[in-house]
C-alpha positions as CSV (number, residue, x, y, z in Angstrom):
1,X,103.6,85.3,82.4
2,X,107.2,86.7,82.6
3,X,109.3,86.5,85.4
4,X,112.9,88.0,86.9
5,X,115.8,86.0,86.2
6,X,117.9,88.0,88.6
7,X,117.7,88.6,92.5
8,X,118.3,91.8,93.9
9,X,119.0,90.9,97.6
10,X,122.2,89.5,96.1
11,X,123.1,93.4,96.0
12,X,125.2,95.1,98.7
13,X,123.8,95.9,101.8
14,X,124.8,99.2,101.7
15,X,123.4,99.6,98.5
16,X,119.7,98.9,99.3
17,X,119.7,100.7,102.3
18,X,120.8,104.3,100.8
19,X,118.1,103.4,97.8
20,X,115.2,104.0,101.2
21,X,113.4,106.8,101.5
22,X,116.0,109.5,103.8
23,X,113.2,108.8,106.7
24,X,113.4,105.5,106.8
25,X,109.6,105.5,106.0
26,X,107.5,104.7,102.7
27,X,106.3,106.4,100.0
28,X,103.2,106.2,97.8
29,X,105.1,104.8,94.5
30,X,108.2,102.5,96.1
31,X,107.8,100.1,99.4
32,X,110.1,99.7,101.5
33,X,110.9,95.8,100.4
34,X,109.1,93.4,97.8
35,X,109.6,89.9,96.8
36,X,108.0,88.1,94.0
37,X,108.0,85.0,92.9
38,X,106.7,83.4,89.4
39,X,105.6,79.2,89.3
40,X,103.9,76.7,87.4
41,X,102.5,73.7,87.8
42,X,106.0,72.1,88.3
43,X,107.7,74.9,90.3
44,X,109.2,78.3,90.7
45,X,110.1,80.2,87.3
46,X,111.1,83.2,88.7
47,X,112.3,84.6,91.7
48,X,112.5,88.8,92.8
49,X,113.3,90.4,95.8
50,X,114.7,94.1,97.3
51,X,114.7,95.5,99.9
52,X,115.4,95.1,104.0
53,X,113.7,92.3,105.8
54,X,114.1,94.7,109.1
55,X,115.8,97.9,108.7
56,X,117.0,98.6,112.4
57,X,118.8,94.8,111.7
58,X,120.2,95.7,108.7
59,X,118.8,92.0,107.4
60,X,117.9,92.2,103.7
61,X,114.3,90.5,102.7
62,X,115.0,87.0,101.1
63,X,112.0,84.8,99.7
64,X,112.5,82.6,102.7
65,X,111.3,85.3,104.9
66,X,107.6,84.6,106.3
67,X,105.4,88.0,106.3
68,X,102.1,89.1,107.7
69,X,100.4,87.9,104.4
70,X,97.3,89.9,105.3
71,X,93.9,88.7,104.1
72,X,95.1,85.8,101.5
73,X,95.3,84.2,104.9
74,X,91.7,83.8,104.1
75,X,91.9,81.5,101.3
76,X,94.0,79.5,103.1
77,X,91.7,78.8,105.3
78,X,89.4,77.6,103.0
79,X,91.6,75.0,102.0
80,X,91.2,73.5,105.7
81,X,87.7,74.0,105.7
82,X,87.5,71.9,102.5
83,X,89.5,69.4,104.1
84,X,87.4,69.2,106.5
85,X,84.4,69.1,104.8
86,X,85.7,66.1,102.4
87,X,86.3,64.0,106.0
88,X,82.5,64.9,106.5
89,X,83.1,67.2,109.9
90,X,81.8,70.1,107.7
91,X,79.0,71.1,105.8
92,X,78.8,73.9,103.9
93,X,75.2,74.8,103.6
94,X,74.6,73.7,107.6
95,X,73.3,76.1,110.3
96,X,76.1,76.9,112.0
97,X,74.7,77.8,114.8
98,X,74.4,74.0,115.8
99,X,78.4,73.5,115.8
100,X,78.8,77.1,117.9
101,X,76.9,76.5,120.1
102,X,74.7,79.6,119.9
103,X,72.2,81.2,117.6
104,X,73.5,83.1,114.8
105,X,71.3,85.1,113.2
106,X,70.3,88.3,111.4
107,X,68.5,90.5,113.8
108,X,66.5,91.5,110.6
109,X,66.1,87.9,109.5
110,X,65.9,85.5,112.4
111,X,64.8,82.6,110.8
112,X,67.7,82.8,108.0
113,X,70.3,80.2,108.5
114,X,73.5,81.4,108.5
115,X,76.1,78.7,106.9
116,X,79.7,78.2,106.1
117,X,79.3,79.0,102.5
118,X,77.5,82.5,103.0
119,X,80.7,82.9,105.7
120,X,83.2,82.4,103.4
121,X,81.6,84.5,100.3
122,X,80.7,87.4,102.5
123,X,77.2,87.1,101.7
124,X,76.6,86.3,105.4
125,X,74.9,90.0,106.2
126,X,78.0,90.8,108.6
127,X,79.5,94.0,108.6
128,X,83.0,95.0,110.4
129,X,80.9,97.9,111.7
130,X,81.6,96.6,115.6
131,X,85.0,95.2,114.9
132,X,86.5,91.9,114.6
133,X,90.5,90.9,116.0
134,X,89.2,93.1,119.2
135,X,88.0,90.4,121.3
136,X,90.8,89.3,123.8
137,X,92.4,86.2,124.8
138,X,89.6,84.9,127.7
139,X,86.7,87.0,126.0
140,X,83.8,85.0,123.3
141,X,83.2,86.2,119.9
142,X,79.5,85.8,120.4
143,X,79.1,88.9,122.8
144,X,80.5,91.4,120.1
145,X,77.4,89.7,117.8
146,X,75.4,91.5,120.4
147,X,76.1,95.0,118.7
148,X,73.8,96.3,115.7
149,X,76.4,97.6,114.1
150,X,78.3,93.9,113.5
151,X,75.1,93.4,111.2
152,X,74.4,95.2,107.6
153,X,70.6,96.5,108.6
154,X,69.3,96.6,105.1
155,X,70.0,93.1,103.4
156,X,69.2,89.5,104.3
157,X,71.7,87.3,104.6
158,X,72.5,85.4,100.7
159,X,71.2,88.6,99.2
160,X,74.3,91.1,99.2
161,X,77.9,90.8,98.8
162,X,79.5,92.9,101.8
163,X,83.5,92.4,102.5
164,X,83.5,91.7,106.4
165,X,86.6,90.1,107.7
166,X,84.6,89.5,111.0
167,X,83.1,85.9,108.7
168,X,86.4,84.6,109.1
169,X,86.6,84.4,113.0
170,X,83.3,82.5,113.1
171,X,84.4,80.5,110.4
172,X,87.9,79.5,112.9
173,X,85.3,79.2,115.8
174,X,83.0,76.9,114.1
175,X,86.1,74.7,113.1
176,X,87.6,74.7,116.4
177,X,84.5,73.5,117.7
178,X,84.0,70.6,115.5
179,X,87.4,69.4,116.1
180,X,88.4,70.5,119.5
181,X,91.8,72.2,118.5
182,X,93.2,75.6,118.9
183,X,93.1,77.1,115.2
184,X,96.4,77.6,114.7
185,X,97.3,74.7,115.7
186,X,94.7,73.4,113.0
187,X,95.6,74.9,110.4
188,X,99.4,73.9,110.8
189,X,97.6,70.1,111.1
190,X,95.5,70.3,108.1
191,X,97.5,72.5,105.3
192,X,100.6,74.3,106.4
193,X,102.5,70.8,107.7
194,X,101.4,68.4,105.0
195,X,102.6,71.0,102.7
196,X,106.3,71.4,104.0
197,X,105.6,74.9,104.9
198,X,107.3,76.8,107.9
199,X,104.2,79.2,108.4
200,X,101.7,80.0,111.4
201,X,99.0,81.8,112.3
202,X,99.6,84.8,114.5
203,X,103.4,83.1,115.8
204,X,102.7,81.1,118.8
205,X,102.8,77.6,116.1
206,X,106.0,78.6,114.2
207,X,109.2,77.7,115.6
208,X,111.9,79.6,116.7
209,X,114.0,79.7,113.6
210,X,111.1,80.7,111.4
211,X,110.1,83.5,113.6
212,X,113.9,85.0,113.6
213,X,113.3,85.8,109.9
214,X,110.3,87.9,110.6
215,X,109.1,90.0,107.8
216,X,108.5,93.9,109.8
217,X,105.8,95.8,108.9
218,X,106.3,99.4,108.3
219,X,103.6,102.8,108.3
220,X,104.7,106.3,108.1
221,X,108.2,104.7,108.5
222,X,107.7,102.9,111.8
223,X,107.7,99.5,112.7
224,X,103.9,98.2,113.3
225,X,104.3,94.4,113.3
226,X,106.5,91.7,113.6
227,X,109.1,94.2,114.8
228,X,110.4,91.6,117.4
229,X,114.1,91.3,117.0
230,X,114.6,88.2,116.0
231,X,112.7,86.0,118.5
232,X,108.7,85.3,118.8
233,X,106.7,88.2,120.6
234,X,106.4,87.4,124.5
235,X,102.5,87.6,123.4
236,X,101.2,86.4,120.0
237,X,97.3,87.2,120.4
238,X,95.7,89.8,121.6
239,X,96.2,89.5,125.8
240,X,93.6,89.8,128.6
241,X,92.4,93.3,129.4
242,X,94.8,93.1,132.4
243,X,97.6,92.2,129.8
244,X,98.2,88.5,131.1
245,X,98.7,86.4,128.0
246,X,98.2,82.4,129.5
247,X,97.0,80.4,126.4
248,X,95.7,77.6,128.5
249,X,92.7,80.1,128.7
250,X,91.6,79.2,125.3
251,X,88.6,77.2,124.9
252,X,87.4,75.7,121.5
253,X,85.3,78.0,119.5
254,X,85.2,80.7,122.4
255,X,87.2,83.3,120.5
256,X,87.9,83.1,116.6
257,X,89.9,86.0,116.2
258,X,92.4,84.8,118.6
259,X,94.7,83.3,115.9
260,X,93.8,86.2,113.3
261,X,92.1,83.5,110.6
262,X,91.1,86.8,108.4
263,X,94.6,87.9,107.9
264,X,97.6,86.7,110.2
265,X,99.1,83.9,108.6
266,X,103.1,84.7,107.9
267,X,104.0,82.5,105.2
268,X,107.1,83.0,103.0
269,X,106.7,84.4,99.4
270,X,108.0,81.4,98.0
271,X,105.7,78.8,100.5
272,X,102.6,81.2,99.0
273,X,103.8,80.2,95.5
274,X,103.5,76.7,96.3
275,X,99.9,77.1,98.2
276,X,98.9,78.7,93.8
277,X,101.1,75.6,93.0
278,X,98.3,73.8,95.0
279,X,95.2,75.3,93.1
280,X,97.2,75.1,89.6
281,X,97.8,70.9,90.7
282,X,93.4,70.7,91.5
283,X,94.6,70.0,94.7
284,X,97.5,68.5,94.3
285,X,101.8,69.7,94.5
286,X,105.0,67.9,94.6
287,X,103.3,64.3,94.9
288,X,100.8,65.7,97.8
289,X,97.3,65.6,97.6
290,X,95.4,67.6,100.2
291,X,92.3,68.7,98.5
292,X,89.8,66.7,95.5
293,X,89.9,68.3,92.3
294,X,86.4,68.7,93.0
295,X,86.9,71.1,95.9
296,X,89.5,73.2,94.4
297,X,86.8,74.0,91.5
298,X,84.2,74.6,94.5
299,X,86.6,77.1,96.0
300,X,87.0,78.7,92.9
301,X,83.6,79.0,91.5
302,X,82.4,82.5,91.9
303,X,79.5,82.4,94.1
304,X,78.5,86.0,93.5
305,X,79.0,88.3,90.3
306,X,78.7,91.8,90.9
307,X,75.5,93.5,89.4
308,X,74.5,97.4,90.4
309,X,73.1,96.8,93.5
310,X,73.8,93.3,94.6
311,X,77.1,94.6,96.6
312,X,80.0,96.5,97.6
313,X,82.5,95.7,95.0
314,X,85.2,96.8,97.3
315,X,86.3,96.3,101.0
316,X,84.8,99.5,103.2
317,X,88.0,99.9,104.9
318,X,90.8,99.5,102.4
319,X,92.6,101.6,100.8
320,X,91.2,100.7,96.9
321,X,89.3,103.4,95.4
322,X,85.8,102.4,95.7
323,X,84.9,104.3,92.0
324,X,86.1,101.1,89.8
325,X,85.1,97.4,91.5
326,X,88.3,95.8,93.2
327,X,86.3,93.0,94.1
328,X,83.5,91.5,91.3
329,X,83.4,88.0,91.5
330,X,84.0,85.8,94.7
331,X,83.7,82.3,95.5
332,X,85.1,80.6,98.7
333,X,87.3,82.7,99.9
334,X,88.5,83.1,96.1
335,X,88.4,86.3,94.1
336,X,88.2,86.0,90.3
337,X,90.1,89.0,88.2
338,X,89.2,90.8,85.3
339,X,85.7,91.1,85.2
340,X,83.8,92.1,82.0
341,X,81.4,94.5,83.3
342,X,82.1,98.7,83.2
343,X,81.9,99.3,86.6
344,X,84.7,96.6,87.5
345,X,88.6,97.5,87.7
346,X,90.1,94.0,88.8
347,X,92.7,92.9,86.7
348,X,96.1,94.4,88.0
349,X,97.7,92.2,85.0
350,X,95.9,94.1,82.4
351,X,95.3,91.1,80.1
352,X,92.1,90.3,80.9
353,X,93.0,86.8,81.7
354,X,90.5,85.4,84.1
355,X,93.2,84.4,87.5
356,X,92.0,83.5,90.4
357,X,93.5,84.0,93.8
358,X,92.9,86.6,96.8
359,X,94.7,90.3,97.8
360,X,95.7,91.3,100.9
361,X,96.0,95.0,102.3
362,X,96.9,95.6,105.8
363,X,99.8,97.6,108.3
364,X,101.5,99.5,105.3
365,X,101.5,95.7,102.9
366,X,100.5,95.0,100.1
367,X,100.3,91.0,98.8
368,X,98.7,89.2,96.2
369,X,98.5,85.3,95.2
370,X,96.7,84.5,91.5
371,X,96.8,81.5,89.0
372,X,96.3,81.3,85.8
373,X,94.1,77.9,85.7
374,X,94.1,78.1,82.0
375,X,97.8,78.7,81.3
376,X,99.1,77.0,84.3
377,X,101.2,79.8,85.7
378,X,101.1,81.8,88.4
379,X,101.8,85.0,90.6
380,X,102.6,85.4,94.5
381,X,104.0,88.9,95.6
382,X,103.9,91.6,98.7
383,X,105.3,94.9,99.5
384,X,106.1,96.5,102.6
385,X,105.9,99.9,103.8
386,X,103.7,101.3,101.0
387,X,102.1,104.4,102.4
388,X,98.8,105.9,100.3
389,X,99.6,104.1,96.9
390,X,99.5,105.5,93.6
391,X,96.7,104.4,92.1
392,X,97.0,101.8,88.9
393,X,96.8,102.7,85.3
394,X,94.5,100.5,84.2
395,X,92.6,98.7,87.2
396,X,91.1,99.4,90.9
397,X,94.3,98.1,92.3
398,X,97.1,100.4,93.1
399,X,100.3,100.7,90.5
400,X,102.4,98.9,92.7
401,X,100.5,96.0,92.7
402,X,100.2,96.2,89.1
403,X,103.6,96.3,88.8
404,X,104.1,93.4,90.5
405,X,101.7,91.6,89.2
406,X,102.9,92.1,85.5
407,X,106.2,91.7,86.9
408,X,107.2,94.5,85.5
């Protein structure tokens, strides 16, 4: 994998800001900002970023700056939940109804067990159909279970592959409950702290100085998140229906979506790189070991192929054309690229090199994290303010990501 040996935020401010669009806003072929940054095992090979960190500020992006990294946030949490699991306070193929509390279950299939692996591989028989970060700070996950249209009707939980980002509240309710802690506050216990990384979950858990670099989010060339000037939101979750916004109302496994486990982690570009450093190391970077080699190869194990009929290789609500499979092998919370079936378009790289990793598409970003296992390099990018993307020349994924992804 090639890299950039030069960083364009060393150009002059003036300079990137006439190279935006003349509204301020984004177009389909060139975001706003993008960083990328290139590793192996050992460290960073390759650093390049353009672009404005927050146009009204006039602050240019740096590789420092942590970002809304949109739904790699999921595999992220996996790494907790496998931590977890290796202490023994998890099992993967347990009811999990037992640690919520409550009986979930397929209204089709009621004697299927629902478990944290069928969660995590979205083979769970969830749908997004009913929503998922909706549920407010005071409300419980469990009632918006209650609606028909959370559930996919016509397959039984293990049989189908169904994107839902609604599996990853449960899964942050189910680990709340087993350890009593809020998940943010988990996840900074369990991966982001041990790791050296200034990140957070939603921002309540970052600290001041980390939320002053703020990535902003940008669609149709307005600010849509993180647009707080310079200081944490007076509200990081979603408030009471009155508006109040007291966190001593959480209670443990009450309301997953609070902390936004499916895609509201900001994390740096260049702390991402070192979470692939982590999966390149089998569990292991810069003399830390947080995970067994043996759980890094679980995570990565693809626990469903795509076959006509067995899934949706594509997430219902994204922006990916659905006519070439973004999506055709996943294991926990990991995709797998370049897939050698007809119907499949997921290698942005081109090379047919088999990386694994996650994407992330959400509020006008674009993000991406893959490893190369076997060549022991690796890939961590986002864009910003990247309206309806071109599609790619050679893959499902649109041609920005394959440009940054190639690096090109």
């Amino acid at each position: 994998m090639h890299g950039f040996p030069y960083c364009l935020c060393c150009l002059a401010l003036p300079l990137w800001l006439a190279a935006l669009p003349a509204s301020g806003g984004e177009t389909g072929n060139r975001p706003i900002a993008s960083a990328r940054v290139a590793f192996d095992r050992d460290g960073i090979t390759a650093t390049r970023v353009t672009g404005p960190a927050d146009i009204e500020a006039g602050r240019r992006l740096s590789a420092d700056d942590p970002v809304r990294i949109a739904s790699v946030s999921k595999l992220v949490v996996a790494i907790a939940v496998m931590r977890l699991v290796e202490e023994g306070a998890l099992d993967l193929d347990a009811d999990v109804s037992r640690q919520l509390g409550w009986p979930l279950r397929h209204p089709q299939w009621p004697d299927t067990p629902i478990t944290l692996r069928l969660l995590l591989s979205h083979r769970s028989g969830l749908t997004d159909g009913a929503g998922y970060w909706q549920v407010p700070l005071g409300g419980r996950l469990k009632e918006l279970l209650g609606d028909p249209r959370a559930w996919d009707a016509a397959h039984a939980p293990g049989d189908y592959w169904r994107y839902a980002n609604l599996n990853f509240p449960l899964v942050a309710a189910v680990m709340e409950r087993v350890t009593g802690e809020r998940f943010d506050r988990l996840m900074d216990r369990l991966v982001l702290r041990p790791l050296g990384i200034a990140g957070c979950y939603n921002w309540d858990s970052c600290d001041d100085a980390t939320a002053a670099r703020a990535v902003v989010l940008y669609q149709n060339g307005k600010p849509v998140r993180d647009d707080h000037r310079g200081r944490k939101p007076d509200c990081a979750v979603t408030p009471t229906p009155d508006g109040r916004c007291d966190l001593s109302r959480w209670r443990a496994g009450d309301n997953g979506a609070l902390f936004s486990p499916q895609g509201g982690l900001r994390i740096s570009a260049t702390d991402l790189a070192k979470i692939g450093r982590l999966l390149l190391g089998d569990g292991s970077v810069d003399g830390v070991r947080l995970l067994s080699p043996a759980s890094v190869r679980a995570m990565s194990q693809p626990l469903w192929t795509y076959a006509p009929g067995n899934g949706l290789p594509y997430e219902e609500d994204g922006d990916h054309r659905p006519d070439k499979g973004f999506t055709c092998r996943y294991g926990l919370a990991v995709q797998t690229l370049a897939t050698a079936h007809a119907d499949c378009g997921d290698d942005p790289f081109g090379d047919g090199v088999p990386r694994v990793g996650h994407a992330g598409n959400a509020y006008g970003l674009l993000s991406g994290l893959w490893v190369d296992p076997a060549g022991g390099t690796g890939v961590a990018y986002f864009a910003t303010g990247v309206g309806d993307a071109a599609p790619g020349r050679h893959s499902a994924f649109s041609a920005i990501e394959e440009t940054l992804a190639r690096g090109e």
